[in-house]
Steps between C-alpha positions, in 0.01 A plus 500: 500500500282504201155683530130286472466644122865366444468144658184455311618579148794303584262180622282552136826477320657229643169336434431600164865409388447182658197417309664599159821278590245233562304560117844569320621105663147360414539638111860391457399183616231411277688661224806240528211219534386560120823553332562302232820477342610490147776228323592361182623168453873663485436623816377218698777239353708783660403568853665311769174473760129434340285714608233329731185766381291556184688630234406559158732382230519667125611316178360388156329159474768254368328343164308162474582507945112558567376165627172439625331214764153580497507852707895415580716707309869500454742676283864670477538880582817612337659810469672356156862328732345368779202305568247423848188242424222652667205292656139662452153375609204708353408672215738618268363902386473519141781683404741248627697375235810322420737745350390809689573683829350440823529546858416225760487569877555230742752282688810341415585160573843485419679733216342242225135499606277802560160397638265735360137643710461801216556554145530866423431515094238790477694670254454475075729261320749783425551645837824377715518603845798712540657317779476221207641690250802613725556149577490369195750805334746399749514129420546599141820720546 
């Protein structure tokens, strides 16, 4: 039916296609492994299921909340109506500060209590990240 030339294109093809349906799978899954998602307080108080992986969580630091255990840390992330106390063992970066903006990523326990692995505060003492400052204009309006 189909000459030698023919059949062996057709075989590289089928092979080659193969391979790059293989490394498009393998990509797509290690891409969904590291995505984190993003929430404000608002939005966690409003989701019916808890998500089960890391997410990171955006707010301002709820003032005088910051209480410390030795390297146990524990304070209020609020995005100025609603409130989650958030658990932290470490080191606290130095531009953590009550008052100011600051993403955590880790897992939630319930829709009260974040537990938190990072705390993402690399930033100046002006900057707000702008999934912050979204979240916060829409609790204000």
């Amino acid at each position: 039916m189909f000459s030698k030339s023919v059949q062996n294109r057709l075989k590289l093809f089928s092979v080659v296609g193969i391979i790059v349906l293989i490394l498009v799978l393998f990509i797509q899954i290690q891409l969904s492994k590291n995505i984190v998602y993003f929430y404000s307080p608002k939005d966690i108080k409003q989701i019916q299921n808890l998500p089960k992986d890391k997410i990171r969580l955006g707010g301002i630091v709820k003032e005088r909340s910051l209480k410390k255990i030795e390297n146990d840390y524990s304070f209020i992330l609020t995005d100025r109506s609603n409130d989650i106390t958030v658990s932290y063992k470490g080191i606290l970066p130095s531009l953590f500060v009550e008052g100011k903006s600051a993403v955590i990523e880790g897992s939630l326990k319930d829709k009260n209590f974040f537990i938190a692995d990072t705390i993402l505060a690399k930033h100046d003492e002006n900057y707000m990240p702008p999934e912050v400052a979204n979240a916060l204009k829409k609790n204000t309006k």
